[in-house]
Each structure stands twice: as C-alpha cells, then as structure tokens.
C-alpha positions as a Python dict, from the first residue, in 0.01 Angstrom:
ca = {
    (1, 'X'): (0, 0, 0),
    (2, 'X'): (171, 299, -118),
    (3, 'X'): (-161, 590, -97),
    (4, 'X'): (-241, 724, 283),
    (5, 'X'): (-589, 677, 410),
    (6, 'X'): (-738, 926, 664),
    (7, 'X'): (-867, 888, 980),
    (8, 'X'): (-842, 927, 1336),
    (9, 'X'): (-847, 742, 1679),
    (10, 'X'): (-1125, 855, 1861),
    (11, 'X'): (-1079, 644, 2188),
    (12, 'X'): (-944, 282, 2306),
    (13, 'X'): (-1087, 81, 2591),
    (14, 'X'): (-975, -220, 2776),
    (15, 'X'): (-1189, -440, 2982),
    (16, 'X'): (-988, -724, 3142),
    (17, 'X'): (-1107, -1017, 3385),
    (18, 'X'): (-1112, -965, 3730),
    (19, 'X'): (-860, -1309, 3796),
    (20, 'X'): (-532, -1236, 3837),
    (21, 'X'): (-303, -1586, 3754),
    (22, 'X'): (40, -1561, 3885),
    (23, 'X'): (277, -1768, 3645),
    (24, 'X'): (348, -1978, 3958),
    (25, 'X'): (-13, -2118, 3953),
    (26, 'X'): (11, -2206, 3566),
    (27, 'X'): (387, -2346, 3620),
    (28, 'X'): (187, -2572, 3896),
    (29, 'X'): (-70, -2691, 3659),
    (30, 'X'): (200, -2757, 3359),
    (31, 'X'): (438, -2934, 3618),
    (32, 'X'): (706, -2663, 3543),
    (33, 'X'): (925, -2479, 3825),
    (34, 'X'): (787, -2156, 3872),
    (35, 'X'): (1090, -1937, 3815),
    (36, 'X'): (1202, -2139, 3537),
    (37, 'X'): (825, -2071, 3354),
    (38, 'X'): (890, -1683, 3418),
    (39, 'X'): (1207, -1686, 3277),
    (40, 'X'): (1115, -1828, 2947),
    (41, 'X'): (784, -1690, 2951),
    (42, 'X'): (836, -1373, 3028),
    (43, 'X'): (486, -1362, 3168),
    (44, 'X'): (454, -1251, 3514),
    (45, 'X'): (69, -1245, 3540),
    (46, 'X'): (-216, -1277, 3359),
    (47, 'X'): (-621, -1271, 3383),
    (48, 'X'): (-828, -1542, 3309),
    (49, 'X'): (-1209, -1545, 3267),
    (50, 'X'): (-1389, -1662, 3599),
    (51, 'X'): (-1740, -1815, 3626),
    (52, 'X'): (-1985, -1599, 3538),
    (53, 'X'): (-1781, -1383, 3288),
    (54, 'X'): (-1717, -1411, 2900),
    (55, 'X'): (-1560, -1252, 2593),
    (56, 'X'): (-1902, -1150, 2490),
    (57, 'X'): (-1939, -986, 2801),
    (58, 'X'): (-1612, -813, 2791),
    (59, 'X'): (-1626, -686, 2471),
    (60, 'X'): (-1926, -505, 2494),
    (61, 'X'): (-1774, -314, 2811),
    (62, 'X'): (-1452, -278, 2631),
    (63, 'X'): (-1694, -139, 2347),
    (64, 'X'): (-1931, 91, 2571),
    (65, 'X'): (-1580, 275, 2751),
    (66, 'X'): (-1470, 363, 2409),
    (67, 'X'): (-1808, 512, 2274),
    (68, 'X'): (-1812, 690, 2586),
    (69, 'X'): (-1503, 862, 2596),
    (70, 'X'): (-1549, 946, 2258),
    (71, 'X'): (-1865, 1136, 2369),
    (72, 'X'): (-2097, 877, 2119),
    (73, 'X'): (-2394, 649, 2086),
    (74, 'X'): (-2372, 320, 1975),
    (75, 'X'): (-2650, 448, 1678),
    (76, 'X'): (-2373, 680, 1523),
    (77, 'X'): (-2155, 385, 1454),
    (78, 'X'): (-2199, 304, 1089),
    (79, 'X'): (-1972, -53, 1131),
    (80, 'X'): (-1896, -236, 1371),
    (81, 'X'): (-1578, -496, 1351),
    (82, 'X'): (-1515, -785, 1515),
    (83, 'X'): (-1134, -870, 1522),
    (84, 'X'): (-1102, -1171, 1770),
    (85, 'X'): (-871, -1486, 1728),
    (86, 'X'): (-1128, -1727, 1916),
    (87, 'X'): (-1502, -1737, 1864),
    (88, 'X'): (-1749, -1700, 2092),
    (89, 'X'): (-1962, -1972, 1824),
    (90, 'X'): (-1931, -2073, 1504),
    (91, 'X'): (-2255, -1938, 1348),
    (92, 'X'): (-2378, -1642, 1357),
    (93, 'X'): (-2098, -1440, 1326),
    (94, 'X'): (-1930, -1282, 1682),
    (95, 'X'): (-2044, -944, 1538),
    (96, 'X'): (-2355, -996, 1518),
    (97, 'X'): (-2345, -1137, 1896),
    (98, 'X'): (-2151, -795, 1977),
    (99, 'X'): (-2432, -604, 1822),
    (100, 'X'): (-2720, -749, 1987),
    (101, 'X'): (-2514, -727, 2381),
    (102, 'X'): (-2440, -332, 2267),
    (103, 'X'): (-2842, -304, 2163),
    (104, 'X'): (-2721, -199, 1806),
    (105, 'X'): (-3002, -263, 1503),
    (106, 'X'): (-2935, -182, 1174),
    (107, 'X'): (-2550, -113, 1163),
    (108, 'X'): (-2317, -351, 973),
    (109, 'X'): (-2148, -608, 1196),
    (110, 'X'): (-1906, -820, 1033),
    (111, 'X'): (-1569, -1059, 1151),
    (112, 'X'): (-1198, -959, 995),
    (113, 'X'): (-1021, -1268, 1149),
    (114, 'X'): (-635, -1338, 1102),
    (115, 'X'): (-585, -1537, 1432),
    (116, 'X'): (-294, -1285, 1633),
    (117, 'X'): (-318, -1018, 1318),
    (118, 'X'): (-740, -990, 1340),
    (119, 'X'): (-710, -619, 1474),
    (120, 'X'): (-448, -520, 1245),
    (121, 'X'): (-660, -648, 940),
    (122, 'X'): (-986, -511, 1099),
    (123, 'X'): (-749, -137, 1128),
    (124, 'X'): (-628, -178, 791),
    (125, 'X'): (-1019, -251, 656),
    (126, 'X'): (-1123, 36, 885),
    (127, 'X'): (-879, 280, 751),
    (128, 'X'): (-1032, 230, 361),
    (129, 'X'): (-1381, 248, 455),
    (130, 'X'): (-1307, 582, 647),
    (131, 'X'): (-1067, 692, 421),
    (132, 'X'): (-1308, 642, 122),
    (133, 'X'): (-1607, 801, 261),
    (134, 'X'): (-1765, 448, 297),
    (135, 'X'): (-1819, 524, 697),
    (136, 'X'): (-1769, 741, 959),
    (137, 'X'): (-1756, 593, 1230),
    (138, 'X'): (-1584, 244, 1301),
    (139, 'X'): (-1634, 23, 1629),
    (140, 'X'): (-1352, -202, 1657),
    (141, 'X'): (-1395, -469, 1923),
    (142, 'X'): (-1090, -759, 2015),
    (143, 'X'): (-1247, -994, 2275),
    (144, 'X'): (-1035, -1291, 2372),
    (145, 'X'): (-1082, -1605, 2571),
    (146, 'X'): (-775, -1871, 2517),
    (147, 'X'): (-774, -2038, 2882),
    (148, 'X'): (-986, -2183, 2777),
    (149, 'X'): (-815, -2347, 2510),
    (150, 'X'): (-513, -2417, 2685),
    (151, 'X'): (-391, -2819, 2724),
    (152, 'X'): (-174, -2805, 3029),
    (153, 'X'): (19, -3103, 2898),
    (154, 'X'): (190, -2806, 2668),
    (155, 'X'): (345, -2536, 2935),
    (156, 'X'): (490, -2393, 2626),
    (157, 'X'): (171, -2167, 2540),
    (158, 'X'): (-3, -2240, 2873),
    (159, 'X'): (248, -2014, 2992),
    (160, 'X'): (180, -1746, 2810),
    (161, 'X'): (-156, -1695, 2708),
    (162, 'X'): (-421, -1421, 2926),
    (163, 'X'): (-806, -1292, 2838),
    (164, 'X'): (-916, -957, 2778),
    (165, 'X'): (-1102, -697, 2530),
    (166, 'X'): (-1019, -409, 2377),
    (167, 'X'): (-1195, -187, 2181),
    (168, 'X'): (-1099, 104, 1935),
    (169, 'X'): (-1330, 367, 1801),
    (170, 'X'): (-1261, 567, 1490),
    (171, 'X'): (-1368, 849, 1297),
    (172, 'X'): (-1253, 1084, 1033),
    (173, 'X'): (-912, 1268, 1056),
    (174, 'X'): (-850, 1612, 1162),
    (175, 'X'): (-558, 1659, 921),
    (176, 'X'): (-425, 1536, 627),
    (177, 'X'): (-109, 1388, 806),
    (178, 'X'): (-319, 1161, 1015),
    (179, 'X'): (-426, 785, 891),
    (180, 'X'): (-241, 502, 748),
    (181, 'X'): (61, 561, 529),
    (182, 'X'): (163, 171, 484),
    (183, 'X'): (51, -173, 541),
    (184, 'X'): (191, -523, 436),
    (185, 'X'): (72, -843, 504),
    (186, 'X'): (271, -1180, 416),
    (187, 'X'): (178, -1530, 462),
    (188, 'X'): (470, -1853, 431),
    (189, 'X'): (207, -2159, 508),
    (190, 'X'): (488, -2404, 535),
    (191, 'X'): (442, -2224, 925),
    (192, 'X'): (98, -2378, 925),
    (193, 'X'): (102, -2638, 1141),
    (194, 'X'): (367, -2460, 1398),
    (195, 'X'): (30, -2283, 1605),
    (196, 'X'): (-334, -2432, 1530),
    (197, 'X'): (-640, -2578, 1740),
    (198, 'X'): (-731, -2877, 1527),
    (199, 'X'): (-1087, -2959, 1563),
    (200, 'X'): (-1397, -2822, 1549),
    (201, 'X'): (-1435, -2734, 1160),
    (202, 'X'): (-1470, -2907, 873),
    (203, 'X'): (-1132, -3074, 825),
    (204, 'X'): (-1186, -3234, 1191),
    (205, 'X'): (-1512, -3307, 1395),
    (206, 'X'): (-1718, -3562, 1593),
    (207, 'X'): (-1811, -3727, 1230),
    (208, 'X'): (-1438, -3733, 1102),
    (209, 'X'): (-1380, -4158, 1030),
    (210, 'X'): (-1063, -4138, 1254),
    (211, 'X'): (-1342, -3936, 1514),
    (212, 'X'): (-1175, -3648, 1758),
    (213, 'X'): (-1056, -3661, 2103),
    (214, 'X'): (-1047, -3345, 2348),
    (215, 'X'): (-675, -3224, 2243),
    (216, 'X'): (-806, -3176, 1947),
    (217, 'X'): (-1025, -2892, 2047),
    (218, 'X'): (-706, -2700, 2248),
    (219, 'X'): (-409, -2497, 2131),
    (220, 'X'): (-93, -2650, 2005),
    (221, 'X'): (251, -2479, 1986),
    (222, 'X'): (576, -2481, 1853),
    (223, 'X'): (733, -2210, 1957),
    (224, 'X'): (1081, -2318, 1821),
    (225, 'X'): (982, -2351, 1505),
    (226, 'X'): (775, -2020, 1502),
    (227, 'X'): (1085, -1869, 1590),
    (228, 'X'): (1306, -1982, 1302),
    (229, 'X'): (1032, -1936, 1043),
    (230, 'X'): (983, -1582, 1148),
    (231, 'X'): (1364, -1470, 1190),
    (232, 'X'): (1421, -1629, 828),
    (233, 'X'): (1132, -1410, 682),
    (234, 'X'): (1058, -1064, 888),
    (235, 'X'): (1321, -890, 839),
    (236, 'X'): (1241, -854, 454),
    (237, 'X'): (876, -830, 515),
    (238, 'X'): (994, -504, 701),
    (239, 'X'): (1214, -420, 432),
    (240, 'X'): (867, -423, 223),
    (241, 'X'): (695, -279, 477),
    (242, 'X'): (904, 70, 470),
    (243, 'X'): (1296, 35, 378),
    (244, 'X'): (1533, 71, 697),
    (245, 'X'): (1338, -93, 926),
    (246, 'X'): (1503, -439, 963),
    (247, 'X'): (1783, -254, 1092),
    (248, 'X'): (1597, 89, 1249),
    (249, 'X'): (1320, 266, 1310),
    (250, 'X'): (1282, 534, 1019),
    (251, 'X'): (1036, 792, 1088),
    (252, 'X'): (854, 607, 1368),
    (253, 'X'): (811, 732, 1710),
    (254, 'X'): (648, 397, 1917),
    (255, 'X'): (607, 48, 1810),
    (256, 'X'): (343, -152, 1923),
    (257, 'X'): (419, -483, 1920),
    (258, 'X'): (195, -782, 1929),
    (259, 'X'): (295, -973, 2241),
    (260, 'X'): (367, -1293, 2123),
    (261, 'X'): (611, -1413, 2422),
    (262, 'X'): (941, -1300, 2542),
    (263, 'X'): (1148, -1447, 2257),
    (264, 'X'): (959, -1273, 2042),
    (265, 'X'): (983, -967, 2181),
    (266, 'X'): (1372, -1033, 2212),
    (267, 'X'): (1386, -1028, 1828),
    (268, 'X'): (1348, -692, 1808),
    (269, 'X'): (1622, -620, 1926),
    (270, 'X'): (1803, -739, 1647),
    (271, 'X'): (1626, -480, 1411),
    (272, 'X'): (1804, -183, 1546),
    (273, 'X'): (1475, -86, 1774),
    (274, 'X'): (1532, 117, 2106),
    (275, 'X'): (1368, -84, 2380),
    (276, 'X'): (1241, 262, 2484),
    (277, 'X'): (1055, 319, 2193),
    (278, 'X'): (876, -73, 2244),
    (279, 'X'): (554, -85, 2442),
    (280, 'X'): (575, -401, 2633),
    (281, 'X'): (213, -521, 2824),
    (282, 'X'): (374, -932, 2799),
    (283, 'X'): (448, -943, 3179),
    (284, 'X'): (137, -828, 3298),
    (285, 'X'): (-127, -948, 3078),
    (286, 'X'): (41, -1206, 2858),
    (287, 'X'): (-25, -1287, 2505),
    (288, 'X'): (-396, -1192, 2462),
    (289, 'X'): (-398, -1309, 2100),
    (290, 'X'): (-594, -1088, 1850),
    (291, 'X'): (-658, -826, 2188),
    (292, 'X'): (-301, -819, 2261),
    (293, 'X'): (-237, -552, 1989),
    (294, 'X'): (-491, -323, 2071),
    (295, 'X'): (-444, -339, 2489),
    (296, 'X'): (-129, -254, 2394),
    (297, 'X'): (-223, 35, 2185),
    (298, 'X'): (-466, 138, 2481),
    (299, 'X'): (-173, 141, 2732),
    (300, 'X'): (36, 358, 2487),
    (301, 'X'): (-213, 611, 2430),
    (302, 'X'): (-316, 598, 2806),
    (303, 'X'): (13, 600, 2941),
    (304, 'X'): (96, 889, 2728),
    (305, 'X'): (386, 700, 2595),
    (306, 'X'): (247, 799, 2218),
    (307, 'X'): (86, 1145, 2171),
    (308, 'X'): (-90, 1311, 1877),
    (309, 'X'): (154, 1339, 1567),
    (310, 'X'): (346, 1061, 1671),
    (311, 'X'): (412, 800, 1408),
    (312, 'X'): (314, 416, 1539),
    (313, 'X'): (448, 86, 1387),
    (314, 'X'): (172, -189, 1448),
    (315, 'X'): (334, -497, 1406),
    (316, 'X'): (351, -883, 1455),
    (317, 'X'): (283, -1245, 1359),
    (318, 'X'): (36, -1461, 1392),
    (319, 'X'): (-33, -1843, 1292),
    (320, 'X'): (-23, -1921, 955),
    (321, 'X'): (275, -1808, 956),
    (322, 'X'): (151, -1464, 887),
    (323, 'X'): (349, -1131, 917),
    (324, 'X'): (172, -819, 937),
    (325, 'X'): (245, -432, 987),
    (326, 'X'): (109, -85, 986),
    (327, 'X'): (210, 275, 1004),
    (328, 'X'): (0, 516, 1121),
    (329, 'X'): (12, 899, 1259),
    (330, 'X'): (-200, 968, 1542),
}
C-alpha cells in the first residue's frame, strides 16, 4: 500500500477479567518450576475469565468505555468490527453477537479474522472504509478467551496466554497527516502447522472416520519452530513494509508490538529498535492473541507513551505463519 488513508483514533478501551493468575499457579498446573516458567515466559501475570464472565461480556464493556469517551452512541456507529482470534460460536458471526449485547439494530457487523493479526486487518479494513467516505464511524472490538483453550500437557503456550477486550473507536481525521501511510501483510504456510487448534471445523469433527478426542479442540505450539520461520522471513517483510526498518526505526516514534512471548519480543532487538521506543504489556497481561495488539495500543495512548503526531508501527505475527504491519500517525 503505497496511498495514505485518513482517519483518526477517537478512543481505546480495555476491559480485562477480574482473575489475576500468577505464572506460579500455571507453572503448577504444567508441572514446570515456577521461576524457570517466568524466565522463558516472560509472563509474570495474567487474567483469566472466571465463572460468570465471558468474551461476549467483555467486549461489549470494552466497546461501551470507548463510545463513551469518545462522547458517542452506539446508533452513530456506521460498522462495527469484530477482530477476535477465538469465537465466541461458530454461526452467527461474533459481530452480530456484539451487536445485539451493545443493543445496536441496523449497523453492519461483520468478523476480519487473522488469528494474532485480526485487529491489524480489521485497522487496515477500517482505515479504507473511512478513508473512502464508505463510513464514519468504526467500532472495533478484540475480545479474547484462550484459557480456555489451553492443554496443560503443553506449558509452552499455557504459559503465556491471558483474556481480555479491547476496543478502538474511529472516525474521520482532523488533518491530512493523520491515517495510514503503509501496510503489508505476508503469509509462508509451510508455518501452518507450527500454532493451530485442530478440531472443530470441517477438516476435523465428531463425524471425522478417525473421530476427535479433546486435544483436538485446544491450542498447540511450537514455539521453536515459530521462531526460526519468522527470523528467516521478517526482516524482509519489514524491508517491504518501509525500507530501513530491519535494521531501524525510520520515521517512527512507538512500536506496538503484538505480544507474542518474550522471545519474540527479544527479536526486536536485532532490528536496530530502542527498547524505549517498544511498548511491552507481555508481563502483565500475557499474550492476549488478536486483543493483545490493541491493549497494547490502549496502554500507549493511556500512558501517554504515544501522543498526537506521533508516528506508530503496528506490528507482529500470527499463525499461519503470517506477518503483518502498519504505520499510522496519530
């Protein structure tokens, strides 16, 4: 994408869990020493859903924070996005599910899913539907519940993966310097089978002839070979991204990182990138999946570690293997 698309961050919103999981309690369930699943993990804490709550639930409060510090009603939004890595049910769509718990009629309510990358997608889409005059006002909502998906038999991911929601509301830019300026996306599907959940669609279910067991329906991992795939490929994805940025950070001010797990993060590192200039959420709320990118966003902006006219890099990986990345000036 080489043409900048307009528009503007109205507000972001987090709504998190209320239970807070100490990586010693999830080291005890994988069989792990604690210190040694901290180290590796880089996870101090994380929150998981507790009986009574769900990603429905905390999307729509994620979702009502950000229409409210934006000053707006849920009837102004002209599209509403849902950008989560697990469903709440296969059919109908979450969005429509979203809708209904916000009380929204009428408005279009649709999925953008990319597993890790579903909020950068859902930004991107955003950003050319604003941009073009096709809307408004966007409601994007990342709502994510993968304890429970976890199979403790694999501390690997068990280690690192929280819930939470975000949402992000947007709206037309003030200036012309504001928007998106570049995004990239690149798949390499020989990563495929490195992160997936098996079961549950068509490929695998209860009326497969070798039938399913229960693993099939939890996350699998292999972080190792995540690793290799993505230090082979990123930094020339970058390269295409904007030139420089495999070994810098030209003209951005903040990255916001996915928060895939501390080895991930470490990679950076290797670009050139200022650990200054990194917003890091992993040790206190884990790898949310799709939410991760936009609860880190959230922090940024309420932190005031990024401020208007600052220049963000949105970046990460998710399964697939897929690589994606956005600019964008506040």
């Amino acid at each position: 994408m080489t043409t900048s698309l307009p528009f503007r961050i109205l507000s972001t919103a987090q709504a998190l869990p209320q239970r807070v999981v100490t990586t010693a309690e999830v080291a005890a369930l994988c069989g792990v020493p604690a210190g040694v699943a901290e180290a590796r993990s880089g996870v101090r804490e994380r929150r998981w859903l507790s009986e009574g709550e769900t990603a429905l639930a905390l999307g729509a409060r994620a979702a009502r924070e950000a229409l409210s510090a934006a000053q707006l009603d849920i009837g102004e939004v002209d599209v509403l996005l849902n950008a989560s890595g697990s469903q709440l049910q296969p059919i109908p769509d979450g969005a429509a599910l979203l809708a209904r718990e916000l009380g929204a009629s009428g408005l279009a309510a649709y999925s953008l899913h990319g597993t890790c990358l579903s909020f950068l997608l859902a930004l991107q889409h955003a950003a050319l539907l604003i941009g073009t005059g096709r809307a408004r006002y966007i409601l994007i909502i990342s709502s994510e519940s993968g304890s429970l998906g976890l199979n403790f038999a694999e501390a690997e991911s068990s280690l690192l993966i929280g819930d939470g929601a975000a949402a992000v509301l947007l709206g037309p830019a003030e200036h012309a310097a504001q928007g998106l300026h570049a995004a990239r996306f690149e798949t390499y599907p020989e990563g495929a089978a490195h992160t997936q959940i098996r079961g549950g669609g068509s490929l695998l279910n209860d009326r497969s002839p070798r039938g399913i067991q229960r693993e099939d329906y939890l996350f699998e991992m292999h972080g190792l070979s995540i690793l290799k795939l993505a230090s082979r490929v990123v930094p020339g994805f970058l390269e295409r991204l904007r030139p420089g940025l495999s070994a810098g950070l030209p003209g951005i001010d903040r990255v916001i990182p996915h928060q895939a797990s501390a080895a991930g993060l470490a990679l950076m590192r290797r670009y050139g990138w200022p650990e200054d200039r990194i917003e890091v959420t992993l040790p206190t709320l884990g790898n949310v999946i799709a939410a991760s990118l936009p609860l880190t966003l959230h922090r940024a902006l309420t932190g005031d570690h990024a401020q208007a006219g600052d220049t963000l890099l949105l970046v990460g990986t998710g399964a697939g293997l897929t690589a994606g990345g956005l600019i964008v000036t506040l």
